[in-house]
Each structure stands twice: as structure tokens, then as C-alpha cells.
Backbone as numpy.savetxt, mean C-alpha at the origin, in Angstrom:
# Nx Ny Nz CAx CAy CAz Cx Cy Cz
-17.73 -21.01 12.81 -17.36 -21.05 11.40 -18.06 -19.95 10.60
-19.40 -20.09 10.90 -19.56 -18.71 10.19 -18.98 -17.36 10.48
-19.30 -17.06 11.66 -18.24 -15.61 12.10 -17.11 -15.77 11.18
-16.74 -17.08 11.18 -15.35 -16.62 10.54 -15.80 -16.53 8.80
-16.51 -16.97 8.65 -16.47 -16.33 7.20 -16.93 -15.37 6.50
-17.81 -14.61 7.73 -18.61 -13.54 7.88 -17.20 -12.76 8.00
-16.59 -12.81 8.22 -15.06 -11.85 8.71 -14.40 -11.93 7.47
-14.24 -13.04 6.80 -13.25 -13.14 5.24 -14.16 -12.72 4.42
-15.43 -12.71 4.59 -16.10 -11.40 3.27 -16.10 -10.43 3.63
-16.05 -9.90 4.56 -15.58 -8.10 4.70 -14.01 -8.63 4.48
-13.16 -8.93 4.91 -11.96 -8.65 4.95 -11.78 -8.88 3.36
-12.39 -9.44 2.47 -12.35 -9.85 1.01 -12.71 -8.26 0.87
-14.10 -7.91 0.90 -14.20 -6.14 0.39 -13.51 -5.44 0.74
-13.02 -5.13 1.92 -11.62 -4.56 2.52 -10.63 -4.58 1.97
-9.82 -5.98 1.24 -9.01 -5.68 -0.03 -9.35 -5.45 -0.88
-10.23 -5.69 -1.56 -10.72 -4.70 -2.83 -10.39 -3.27 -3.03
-11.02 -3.06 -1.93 -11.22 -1.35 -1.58 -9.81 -0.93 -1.43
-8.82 -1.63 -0.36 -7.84 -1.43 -0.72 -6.89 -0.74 -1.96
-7.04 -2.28 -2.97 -5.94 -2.19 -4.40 -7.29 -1.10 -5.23
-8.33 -0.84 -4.70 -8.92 0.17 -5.75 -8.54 1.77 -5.45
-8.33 1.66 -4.38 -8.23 3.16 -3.93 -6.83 3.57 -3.65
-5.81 2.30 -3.76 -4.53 2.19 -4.19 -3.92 2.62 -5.55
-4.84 1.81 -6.07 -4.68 2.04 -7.86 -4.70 3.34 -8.32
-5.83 3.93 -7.78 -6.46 5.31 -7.90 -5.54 6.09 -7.70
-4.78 6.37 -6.44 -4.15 7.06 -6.51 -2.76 7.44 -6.78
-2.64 6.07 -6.81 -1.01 5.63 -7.75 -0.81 5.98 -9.26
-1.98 5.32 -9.51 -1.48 5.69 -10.99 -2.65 6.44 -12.26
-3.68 6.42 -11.47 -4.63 7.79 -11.90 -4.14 9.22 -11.51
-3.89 8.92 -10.45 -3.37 10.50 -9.95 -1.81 10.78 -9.91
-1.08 10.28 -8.98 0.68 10.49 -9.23 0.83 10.22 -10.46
0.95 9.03 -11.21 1.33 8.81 -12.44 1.30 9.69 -12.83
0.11 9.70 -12.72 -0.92 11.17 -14.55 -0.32 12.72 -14.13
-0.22 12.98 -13.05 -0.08 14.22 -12.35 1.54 15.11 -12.19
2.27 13.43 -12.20 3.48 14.08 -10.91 4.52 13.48 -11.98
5.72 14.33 -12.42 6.74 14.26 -13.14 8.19 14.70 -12.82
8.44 14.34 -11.82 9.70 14.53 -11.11 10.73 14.86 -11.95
10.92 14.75 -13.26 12.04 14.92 -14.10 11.62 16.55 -14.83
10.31 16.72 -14.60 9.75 18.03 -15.72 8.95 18.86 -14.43
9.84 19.53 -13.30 9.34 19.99 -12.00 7.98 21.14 -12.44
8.27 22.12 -13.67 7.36 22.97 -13.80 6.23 22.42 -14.48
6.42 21.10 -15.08 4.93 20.18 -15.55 4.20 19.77 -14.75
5.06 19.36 -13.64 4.16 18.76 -12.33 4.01 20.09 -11.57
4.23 20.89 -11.54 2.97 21.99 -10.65 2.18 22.60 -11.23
2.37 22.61 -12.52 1.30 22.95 -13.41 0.27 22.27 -13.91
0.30 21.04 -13.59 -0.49 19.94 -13.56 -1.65 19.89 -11.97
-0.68 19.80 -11.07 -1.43 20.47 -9.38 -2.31 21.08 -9.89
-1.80 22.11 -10.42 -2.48 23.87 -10.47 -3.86 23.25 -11.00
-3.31 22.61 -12.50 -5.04 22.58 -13.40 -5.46 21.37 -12.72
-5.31 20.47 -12.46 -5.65 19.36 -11.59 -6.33 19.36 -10.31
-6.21 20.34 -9.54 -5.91 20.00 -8.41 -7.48 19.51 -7.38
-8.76 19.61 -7.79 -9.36 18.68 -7.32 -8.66 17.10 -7.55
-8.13 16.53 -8.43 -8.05 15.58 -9.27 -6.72 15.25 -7.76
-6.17 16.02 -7.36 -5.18 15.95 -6.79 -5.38 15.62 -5.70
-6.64 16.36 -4.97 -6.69 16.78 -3.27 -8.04 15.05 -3.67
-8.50 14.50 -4.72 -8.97 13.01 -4.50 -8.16 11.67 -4.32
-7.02 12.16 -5.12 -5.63 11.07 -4.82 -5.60 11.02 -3.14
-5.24 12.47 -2.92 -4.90 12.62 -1.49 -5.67 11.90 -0.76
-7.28 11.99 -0.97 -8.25 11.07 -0.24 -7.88 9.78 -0.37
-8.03 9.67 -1.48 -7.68 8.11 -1.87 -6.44 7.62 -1.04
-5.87 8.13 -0.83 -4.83 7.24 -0.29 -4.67 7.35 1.30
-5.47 8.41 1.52 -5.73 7.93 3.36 -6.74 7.22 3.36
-7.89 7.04 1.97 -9.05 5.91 2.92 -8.18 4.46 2.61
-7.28 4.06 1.45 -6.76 2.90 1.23 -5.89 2.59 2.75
-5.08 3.27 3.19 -4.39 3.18 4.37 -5.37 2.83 5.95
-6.78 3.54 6.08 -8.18 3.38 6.72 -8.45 1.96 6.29
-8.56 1.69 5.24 -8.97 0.35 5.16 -8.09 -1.14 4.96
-6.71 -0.59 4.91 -5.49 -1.62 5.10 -5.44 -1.77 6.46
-5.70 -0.81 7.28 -5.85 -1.29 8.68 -6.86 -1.66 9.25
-7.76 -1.55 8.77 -9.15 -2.49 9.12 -9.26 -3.85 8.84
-8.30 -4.03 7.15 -8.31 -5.39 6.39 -7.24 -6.41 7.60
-6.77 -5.53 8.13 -5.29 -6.21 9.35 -5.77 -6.93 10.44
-6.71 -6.23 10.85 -7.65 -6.50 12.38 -8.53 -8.10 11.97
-9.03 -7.68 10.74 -10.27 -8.67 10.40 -9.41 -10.00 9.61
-8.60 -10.04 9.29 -7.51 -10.79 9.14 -6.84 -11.72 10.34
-6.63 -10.54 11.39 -6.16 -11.21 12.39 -7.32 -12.44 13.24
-8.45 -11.36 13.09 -9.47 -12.17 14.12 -9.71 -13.68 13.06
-9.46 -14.09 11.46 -9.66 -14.97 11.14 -8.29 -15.86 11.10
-7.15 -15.82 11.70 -5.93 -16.29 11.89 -5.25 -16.35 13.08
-5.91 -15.72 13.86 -5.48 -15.89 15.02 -4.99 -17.27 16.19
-6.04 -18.20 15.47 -6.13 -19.65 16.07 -5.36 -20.29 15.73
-4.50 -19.78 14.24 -3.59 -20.93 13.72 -2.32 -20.63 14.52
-1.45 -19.21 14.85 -0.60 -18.81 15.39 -0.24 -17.39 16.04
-0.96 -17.36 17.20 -1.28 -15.71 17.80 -0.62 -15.26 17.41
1.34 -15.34 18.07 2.14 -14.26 17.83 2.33 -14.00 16.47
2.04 -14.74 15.32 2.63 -14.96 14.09 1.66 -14.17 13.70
0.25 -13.78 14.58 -1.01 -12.84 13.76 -0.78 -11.65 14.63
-0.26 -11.31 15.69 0.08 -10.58 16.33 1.23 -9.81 15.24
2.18 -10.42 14.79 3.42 -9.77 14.04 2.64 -9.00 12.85
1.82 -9.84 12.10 1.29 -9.28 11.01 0.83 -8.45 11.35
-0.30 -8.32 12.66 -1.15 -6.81 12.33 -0.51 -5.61 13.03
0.62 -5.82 13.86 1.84 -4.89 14.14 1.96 -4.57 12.78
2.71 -5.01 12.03 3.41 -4.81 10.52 2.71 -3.76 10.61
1.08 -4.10 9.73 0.42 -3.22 9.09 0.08 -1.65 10.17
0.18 -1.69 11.49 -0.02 -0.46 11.86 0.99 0.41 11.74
2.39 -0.10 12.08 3.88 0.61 11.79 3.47 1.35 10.52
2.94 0.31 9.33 3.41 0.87 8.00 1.85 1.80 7.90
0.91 1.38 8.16 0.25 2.80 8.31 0.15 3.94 9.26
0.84 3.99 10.03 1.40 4.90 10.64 2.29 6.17 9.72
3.45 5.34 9.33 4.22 5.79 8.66 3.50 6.45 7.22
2.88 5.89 6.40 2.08 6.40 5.45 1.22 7.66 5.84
0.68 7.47 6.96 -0.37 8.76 7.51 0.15 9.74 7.25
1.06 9.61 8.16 2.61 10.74 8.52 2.75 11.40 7.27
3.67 10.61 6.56 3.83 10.72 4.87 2.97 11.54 4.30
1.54 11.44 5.04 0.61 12.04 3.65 0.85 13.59 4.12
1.35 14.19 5.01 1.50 15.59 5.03 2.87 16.19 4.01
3.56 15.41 3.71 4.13 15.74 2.58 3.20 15.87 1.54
2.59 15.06 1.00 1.73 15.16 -0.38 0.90 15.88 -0.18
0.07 16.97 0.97 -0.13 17.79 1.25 0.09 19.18 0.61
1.71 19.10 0.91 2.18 20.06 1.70 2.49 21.23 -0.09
2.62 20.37 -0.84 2.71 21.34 -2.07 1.15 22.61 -2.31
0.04 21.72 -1.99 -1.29 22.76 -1.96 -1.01 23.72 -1.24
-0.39 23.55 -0.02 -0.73 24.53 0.68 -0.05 25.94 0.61
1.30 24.98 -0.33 2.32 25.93 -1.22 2.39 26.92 -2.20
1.46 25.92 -2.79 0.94 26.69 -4.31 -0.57 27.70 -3.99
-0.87 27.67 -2.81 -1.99 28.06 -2.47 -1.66 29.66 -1.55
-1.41 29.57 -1.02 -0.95 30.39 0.38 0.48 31.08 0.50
1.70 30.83 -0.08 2.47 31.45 -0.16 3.26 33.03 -0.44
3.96 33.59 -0.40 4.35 34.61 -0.77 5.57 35.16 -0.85
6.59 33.53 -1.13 7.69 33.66 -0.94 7.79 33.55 -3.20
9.16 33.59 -3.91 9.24 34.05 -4.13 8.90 32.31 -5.34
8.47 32.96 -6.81 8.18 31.63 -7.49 8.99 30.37 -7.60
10.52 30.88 -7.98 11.44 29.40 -7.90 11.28 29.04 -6.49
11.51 29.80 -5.32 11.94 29.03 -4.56 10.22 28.21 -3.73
9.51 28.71 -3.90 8.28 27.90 -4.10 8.31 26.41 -4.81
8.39 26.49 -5.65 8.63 25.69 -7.28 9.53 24.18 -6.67
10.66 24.99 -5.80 11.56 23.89 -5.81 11.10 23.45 -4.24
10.43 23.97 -3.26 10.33 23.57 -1.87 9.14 22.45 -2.49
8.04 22.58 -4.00 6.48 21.64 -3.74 7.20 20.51 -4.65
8.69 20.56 -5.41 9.02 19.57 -5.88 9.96 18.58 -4.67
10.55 19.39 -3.33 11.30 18.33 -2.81 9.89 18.00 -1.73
9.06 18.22 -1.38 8.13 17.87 -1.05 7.17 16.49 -1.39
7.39 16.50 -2.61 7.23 15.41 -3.63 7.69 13.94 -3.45
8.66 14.72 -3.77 10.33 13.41 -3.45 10.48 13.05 -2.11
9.72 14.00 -1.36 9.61 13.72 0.03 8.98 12.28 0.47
7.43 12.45 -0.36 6.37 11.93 0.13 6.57 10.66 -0.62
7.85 10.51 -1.99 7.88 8.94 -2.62 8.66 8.27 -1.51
9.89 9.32 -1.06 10.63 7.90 -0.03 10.16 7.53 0.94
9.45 8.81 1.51 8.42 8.03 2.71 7.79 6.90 2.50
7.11 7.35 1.49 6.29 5.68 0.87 6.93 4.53 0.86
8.20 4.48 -0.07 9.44 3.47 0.32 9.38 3.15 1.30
9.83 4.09 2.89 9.86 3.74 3.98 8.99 2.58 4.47
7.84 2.71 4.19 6.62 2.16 4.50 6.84 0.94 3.99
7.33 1.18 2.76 7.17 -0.67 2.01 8.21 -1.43 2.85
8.82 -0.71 3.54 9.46 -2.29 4.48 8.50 -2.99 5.12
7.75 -2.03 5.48 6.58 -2.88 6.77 5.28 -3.11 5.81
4.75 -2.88 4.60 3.68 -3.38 4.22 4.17 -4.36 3.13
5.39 -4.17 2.65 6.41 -5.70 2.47 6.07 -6.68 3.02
6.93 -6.33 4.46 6.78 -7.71 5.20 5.78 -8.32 6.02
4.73 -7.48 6.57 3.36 -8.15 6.49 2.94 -9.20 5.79
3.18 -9.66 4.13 2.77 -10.36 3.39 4.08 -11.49 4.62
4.61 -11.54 5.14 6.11 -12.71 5.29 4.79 -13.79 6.64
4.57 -12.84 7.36 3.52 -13.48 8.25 1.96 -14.02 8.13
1.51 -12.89 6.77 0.06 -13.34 6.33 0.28 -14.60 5.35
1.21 -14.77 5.15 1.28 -16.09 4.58 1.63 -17.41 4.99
2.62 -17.36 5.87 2.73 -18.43 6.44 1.70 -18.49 7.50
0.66 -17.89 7.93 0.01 -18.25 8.35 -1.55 -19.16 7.43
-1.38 -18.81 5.88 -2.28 -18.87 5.11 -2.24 -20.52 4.92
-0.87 -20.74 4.81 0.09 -22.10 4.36 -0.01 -23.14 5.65
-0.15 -22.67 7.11 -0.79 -23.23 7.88 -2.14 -23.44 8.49
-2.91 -22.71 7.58 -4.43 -22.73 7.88 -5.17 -23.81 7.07
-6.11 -24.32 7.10 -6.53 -24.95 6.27 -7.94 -24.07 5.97
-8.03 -23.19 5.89 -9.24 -22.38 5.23 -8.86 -21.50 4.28
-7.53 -21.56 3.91 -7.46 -21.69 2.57 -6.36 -21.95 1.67
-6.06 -21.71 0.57 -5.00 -22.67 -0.26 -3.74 -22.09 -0.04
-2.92 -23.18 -0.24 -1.07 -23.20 0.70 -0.82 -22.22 -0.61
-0.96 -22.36 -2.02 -0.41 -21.82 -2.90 -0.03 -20.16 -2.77
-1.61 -19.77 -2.16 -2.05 -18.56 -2.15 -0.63 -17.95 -0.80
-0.36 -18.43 -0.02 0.13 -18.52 0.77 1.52 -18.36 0.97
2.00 -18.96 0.26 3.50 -19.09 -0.59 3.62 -18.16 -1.41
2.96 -17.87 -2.13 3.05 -16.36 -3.47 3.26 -15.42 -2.70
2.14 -15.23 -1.44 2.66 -13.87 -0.88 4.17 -14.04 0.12
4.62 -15.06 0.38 6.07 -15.32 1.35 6.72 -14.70 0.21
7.03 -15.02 -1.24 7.69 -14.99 -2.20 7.64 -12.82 -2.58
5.93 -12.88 -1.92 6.01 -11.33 -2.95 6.57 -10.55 -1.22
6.61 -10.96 0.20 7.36 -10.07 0.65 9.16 -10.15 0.20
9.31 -11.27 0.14 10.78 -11.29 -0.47 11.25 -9.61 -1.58
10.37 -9.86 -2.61 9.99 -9.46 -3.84 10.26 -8.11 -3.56
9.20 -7.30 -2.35 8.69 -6.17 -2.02 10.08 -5.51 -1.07
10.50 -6.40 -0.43 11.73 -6.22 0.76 13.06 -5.85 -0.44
13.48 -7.01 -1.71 13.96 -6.42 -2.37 14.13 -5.41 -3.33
12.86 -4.58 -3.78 12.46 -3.49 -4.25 12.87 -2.22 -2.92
12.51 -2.58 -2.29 12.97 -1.68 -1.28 14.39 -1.16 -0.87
15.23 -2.35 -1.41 16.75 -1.97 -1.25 17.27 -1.42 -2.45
16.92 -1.98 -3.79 17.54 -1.25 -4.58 16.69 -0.14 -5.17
15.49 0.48 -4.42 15.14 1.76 -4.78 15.91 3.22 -4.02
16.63 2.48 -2.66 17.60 3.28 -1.87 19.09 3.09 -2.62
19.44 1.88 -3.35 20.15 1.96 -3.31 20.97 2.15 -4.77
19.41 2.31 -5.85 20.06 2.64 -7.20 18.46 3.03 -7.78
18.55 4.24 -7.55 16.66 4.69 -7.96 16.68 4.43 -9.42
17.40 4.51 -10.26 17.86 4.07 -11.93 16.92 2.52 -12.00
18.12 2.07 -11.26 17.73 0.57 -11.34 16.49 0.31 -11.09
15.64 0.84 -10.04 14.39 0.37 -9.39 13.47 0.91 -10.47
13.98 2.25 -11.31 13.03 2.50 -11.89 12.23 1.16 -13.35
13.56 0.52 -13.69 13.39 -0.41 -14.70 12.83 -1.86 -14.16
13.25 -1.86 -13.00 12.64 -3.39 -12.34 11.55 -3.59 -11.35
11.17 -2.41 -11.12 10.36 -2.65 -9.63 8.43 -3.15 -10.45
8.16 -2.81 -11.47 6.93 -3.89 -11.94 7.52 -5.27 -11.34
8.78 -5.42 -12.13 8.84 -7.00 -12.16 9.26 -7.87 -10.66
9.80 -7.04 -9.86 10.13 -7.53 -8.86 8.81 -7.40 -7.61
7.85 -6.43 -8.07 6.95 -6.73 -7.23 5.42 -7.43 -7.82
5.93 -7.81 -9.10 4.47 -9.00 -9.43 3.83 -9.62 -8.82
5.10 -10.33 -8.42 4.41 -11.32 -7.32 3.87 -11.12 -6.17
3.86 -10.27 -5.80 3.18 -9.67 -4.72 1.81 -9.73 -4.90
2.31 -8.40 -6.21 0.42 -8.38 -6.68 -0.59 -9.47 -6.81
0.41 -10.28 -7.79 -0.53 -11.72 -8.11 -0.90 -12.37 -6.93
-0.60 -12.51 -6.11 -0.57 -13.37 -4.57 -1.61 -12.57 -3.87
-1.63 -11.47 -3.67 -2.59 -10.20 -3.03 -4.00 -10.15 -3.76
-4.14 -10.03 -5.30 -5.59 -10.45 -5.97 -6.35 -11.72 -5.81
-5.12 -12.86 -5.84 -5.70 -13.98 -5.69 -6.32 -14.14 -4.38
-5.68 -13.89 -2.82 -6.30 -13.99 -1.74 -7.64 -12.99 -1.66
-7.36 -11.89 -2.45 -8.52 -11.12 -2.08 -9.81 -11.73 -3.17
-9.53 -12.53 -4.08 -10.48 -13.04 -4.82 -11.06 -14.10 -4.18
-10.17 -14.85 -3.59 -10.76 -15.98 -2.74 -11.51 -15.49 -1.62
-11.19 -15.03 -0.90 -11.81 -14.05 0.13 -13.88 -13.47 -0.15
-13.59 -12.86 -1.17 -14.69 -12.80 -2.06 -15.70 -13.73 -2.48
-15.54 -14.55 -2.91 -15.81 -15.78 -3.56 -16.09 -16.83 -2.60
-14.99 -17.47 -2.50 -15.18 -18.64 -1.48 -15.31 -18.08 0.21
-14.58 -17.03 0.63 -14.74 -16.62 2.19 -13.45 -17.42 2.48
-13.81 -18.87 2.94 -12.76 -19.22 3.52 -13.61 -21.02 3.65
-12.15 -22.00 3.56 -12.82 -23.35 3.51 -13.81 -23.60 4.47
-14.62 -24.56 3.97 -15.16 -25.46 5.15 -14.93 -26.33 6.13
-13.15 -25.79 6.65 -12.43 -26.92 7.25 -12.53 -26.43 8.32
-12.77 -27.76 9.49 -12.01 -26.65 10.93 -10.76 -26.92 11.19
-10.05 -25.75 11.59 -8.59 -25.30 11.83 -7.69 -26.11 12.83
């Protein structure tokens, strides 16, 4: 019992670190940085930015480093309730960090553009903006599998008794949530742009709360 709760407080800092170095580079850095509609704002932003830029970049391979660490240490505390069902989950999360890794040589790939080149300014201009657009659908890509991760970390949560069914159910609900953000960002980027806060709330809310519990409590005093 302790191991195991020695495992849900790292795996508790492990999500932290996660949604912090997530946050960071989502919406400290892309947000603030990257303007897909105003292509010569966003490389001119790189340009004056671009430490600010090449830390996003960090940021989001150590969040991906530590989503797969949070997977392992997850598994080893769930494993007892339903192998294959902890087996599926921490598959999920390597597919989708896999895929993200990959991805990050797109978000790369504009420095090395704006840096090193000698081809001619537009057509520069327009190769570090589809580069861009590159590295959002990739990301998409990814949210199928760090979507549905939440489909298995929860029902396994909802069958554990170390910790609450609620917590458990929010995230079944936020892969739903995340799986449907995923279709209508392929399949009407308009649309996704106006709904995807709201359709992936629940995710979030379900994801703070376990990682707060995690923190806090570790994990019940029940045996499994």
C-alpha cells in the first residue's frame, strides 16, 4: 500500500508538470506567438520572440517526457484492478506520444527556416506558415490517442477503490468530449474553432481533479 501511494504522489507531480508545461506552451507561447490568419505577424513574432519560441518548443517535449512517465506510474498503480484495461491505457499514451514527438519537427522546422535559408522571402514565408498548420493537425492527430486514454484511465478509476468513481466518470465523459473535438476539427475547423473550450471542459475538469487528488490524498486507504 504504500508503494502504491508512493507511486500516486509522483504520478500526482507528473500531472502537474504535465498541464503546466502544457499550458505553457499552448497558450503562453502558440497563442501569444502564432496567428495563422496574419502569416507575416506570426513570423515576425518567431523572429522577435524566438527564445520565447525555441522554450514552448521545450515545453512541449518535456510535457510529452512526462505524460509518458505519468502512463507507466499510473499503470503500475492500476494494474491489479484490470491488466489489459491498464495495458490499453499506457499503449494509448505511447502511440500519442510518439506521434507528438514526431510532430514536434514541424514546430521546429520554421527556425530552421527563418534561420538558414536562402531561398527567396515569400516562398520562405509561406513553407514556416504551412509548417505551422502542419504541426496543429498533427497535434489533432494525437488527440485521438491522448483522447482516448482518458476512456481506459477511467474506467479503471470507477473500478478501483483507491479512488472516487466520480473522478472516474468525468474523464469516460471528457474522452467522449476529446474524441468529439477531434472530428469536427477535421471536419469543420470554423466550427471547432467556436466549440472546442466547451467540448473539451470536461476533460479538463476530470484531469485537475484526479491530479489534485493524486496530490493530496495519493490514493484511498482501501485494498483493491
Amino acid at each position: 500500500m504504500q508503494s502504491k501511494k508512493r507511486n500516486a504522489r509522483i504520478a500526482g507531480v507528473l500531472y502537474l508538470l504535465v498541464i503546466i508545461l502544457g499550458v505553457f506552451a499552448e497558450k503562453n507561447v502558440r497563442t501569444g506567438l502564432i496567428e495563422l490568419d496574419h502569416s507575416e505577424k506570426t513570423i515576425s513574432n518567431i523572429i522577435e520572440h524566438e527564445l520565447l519560441f525555441r522554450l514552448g518548443f521545450l515545453g512541449d517535449l518535456g510535457m510529452q517526457f512526462t505524460y509518458f512517465l505519468l502512463a507507466i506510474f499510473m499503470y503500475s498503480i492500476l494494474k491489479n484492478t484490470c491488466e489489459l484495461t491498464a495495458k490499453t491505457m499506457l499503449l494509448s499514451v505511447c502511440i500519442a506520444v510518439a506521434i507528438m514527438c514526431l510532430n514536434m519537427l514541424n514546430q521546429y522546422a520554421p527556425l530552421l527556416l527563418l534561420s538558414t535559408t536562402n531561398e527567396p522571402l515569400e516562398f520562405t514565408n509561406n513553407l514556416v506558415v504551412f509548417y505551422i498548420q502542419m504541426h496543429s493537425h498533427g497535434y489533432h492527430i494525437a488527440q485521438l490517442f491522448f483522447g482516448f486514454w482518458l476512456l481506459p484511465l477511467g474506467f479503471l478509476i470507477t473500478k478501483s477503490k483507491h479512488f472516487p468513481s466520480i473522478i472516474g466518470y468525468g474523464l469516460i465523459i471528457g474522452c467522449f468530449g476529446y474524441l468529439l473535438d477531434f472530428i469536427i476539427y477535421f471536419l469543420s475547423p470554423e466550427t471547432n474553432q467556436k466549440l472546442s473550450e466547451f467540448i473539451t471542459a470536461p476533460a479538463d475538469i476530470a484531469e485537475i481533479s484526479l491530479c489534485l487528488f493524486l496530490l493530496v490524498a495519493g490514493i484511498k486507504q482501501n485494498n483493491n
